[in-house]
C-alpha positions in Angstrom: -5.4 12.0 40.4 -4.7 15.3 39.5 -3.1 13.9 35.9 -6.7 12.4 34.9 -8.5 15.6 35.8 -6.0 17.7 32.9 -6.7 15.0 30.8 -10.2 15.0 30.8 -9.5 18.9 30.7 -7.9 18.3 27.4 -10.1 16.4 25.8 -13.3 18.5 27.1 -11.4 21.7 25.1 -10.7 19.1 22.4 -14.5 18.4 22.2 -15.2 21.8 22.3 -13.0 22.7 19.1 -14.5 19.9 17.1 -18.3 21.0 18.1 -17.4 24.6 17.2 -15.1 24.1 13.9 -18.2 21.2 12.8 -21.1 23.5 13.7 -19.4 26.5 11.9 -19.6 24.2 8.6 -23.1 24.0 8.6 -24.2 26.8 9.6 -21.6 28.6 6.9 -23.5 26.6 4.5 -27.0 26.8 5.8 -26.8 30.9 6.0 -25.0 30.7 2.3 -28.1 29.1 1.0 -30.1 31.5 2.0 -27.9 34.3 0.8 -27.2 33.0 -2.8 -29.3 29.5 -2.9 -28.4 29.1 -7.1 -24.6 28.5 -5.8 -26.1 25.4 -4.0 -28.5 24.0 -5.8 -26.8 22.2 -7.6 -25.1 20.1 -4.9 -28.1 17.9 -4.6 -28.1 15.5 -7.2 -31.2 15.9 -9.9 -32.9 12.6 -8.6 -33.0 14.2 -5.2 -34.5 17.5 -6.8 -36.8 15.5 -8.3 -39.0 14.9 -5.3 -39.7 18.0 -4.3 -38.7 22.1 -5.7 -35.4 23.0 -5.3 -36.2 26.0 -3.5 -38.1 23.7 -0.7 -35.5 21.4 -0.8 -32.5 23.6 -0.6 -34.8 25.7 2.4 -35.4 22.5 4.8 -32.2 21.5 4.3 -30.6 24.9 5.3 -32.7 24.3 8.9 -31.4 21.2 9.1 -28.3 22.2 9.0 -28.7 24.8 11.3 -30.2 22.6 13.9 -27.4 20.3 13.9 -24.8 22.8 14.3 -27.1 24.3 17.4 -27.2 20.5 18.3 -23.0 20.3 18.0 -22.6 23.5 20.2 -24.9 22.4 22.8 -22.5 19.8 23.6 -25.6 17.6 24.7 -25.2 13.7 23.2 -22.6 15.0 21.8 -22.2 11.2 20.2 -25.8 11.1 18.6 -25.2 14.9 16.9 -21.1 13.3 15.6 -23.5 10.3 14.4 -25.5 12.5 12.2 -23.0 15.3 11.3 -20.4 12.6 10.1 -23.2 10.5 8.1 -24.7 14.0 6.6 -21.0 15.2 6.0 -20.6 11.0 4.0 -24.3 11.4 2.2 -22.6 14.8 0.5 -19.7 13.6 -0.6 -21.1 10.5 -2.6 -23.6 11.9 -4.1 -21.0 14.8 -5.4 -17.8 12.1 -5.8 -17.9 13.6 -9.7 -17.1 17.1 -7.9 -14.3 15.5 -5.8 -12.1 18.8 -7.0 -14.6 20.8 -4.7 -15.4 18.2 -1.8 -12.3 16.9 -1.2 -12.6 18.8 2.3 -15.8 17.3 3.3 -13.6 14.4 3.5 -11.5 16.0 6.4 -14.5 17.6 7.8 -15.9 13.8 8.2 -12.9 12.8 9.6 -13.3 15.6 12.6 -17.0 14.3 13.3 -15.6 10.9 13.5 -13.0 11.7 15.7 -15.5 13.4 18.2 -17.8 10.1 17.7 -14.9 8.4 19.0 -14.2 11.1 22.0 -18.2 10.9 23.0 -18.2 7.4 23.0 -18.4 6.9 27.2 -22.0 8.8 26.7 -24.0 6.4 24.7 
C-alpha cells in the first residue's frame, strides 16, 4: 500500500514539473510580446495577419497564452489545459515548419504536454 501512495507521489511532482516547465513557455512568450512585439510578429503566418492588425492579433494572443499557463499551474483539468497547450504548441509549429531551424523545440515542448495528457488521463 505504501508503494502506490510514492508512486502517485511521483507522478503528482512529475505533473507538477510538466505544468510549471509548460506554463513558463507561454508565459515567456506572452510577456516577450509585450516587451518587443516586432520579434513576434512574424511568427504568425501573413494569411492569419490578414484578418485582423497585427498589433490586436499579437495582443489577444499574448492573453491567451497567459491564461493557459495560469490554467497549467492551477493544476485543475489538468487534461483539458495538456489538450489545448499541446494542440497550440502543434498549430505553431506548422504554420512555421519553413522556420524549423528555430522551432525545432516546440517540438519537444509538444512532446511534454503530451506526456502530461497521458499522466491526466484518470481525470476526464
Amino acid at each position: 500500500m505504501a508503494k502506490k501512495a510514492k508512486t502517485c507521489d511521483h507522478l503528482d511532482l512529475a505533473s507538477f514539473f510538466l505544468r510549471v516547465g509548460l506554463a513558463t513557455v507561454f508565459f515567456y512568450a506572452a510577456i516577450a510580446s509585450f516587451l518587443q512585439p516586432l520579434n513576434w510578429i512574424g511568427f504568425f503566418p501573413a494569411w492569419v495577419r490578414s484578418f485582423m492588425p497585427a498589433s490586436i492579433l499579437l495582443f489577444g494572443y499574448s492573453f491567451y497564452q497567459l491564461g493557459l499557463g495560469l490554467w497549467l499551474l492551477s493544476g485543475k483539468k489538468a487534461f483539458y489545459a495538456a489538450i489545448l497547450a499541446g494542440l497550440t504548441l502543434v498549430a505553431i509549429v506548422i504554420t512555421n515548419i519553413a522556420l524549423l531551424d528555430i522551432v525545432f523545440r516546440d517540438v519537444a515542448i509538444l512532446f511534454a504536454a503530451v506526456a502530461l495528457l497521458f499522466m491526466h488521463t484518470r481525470e476526464k
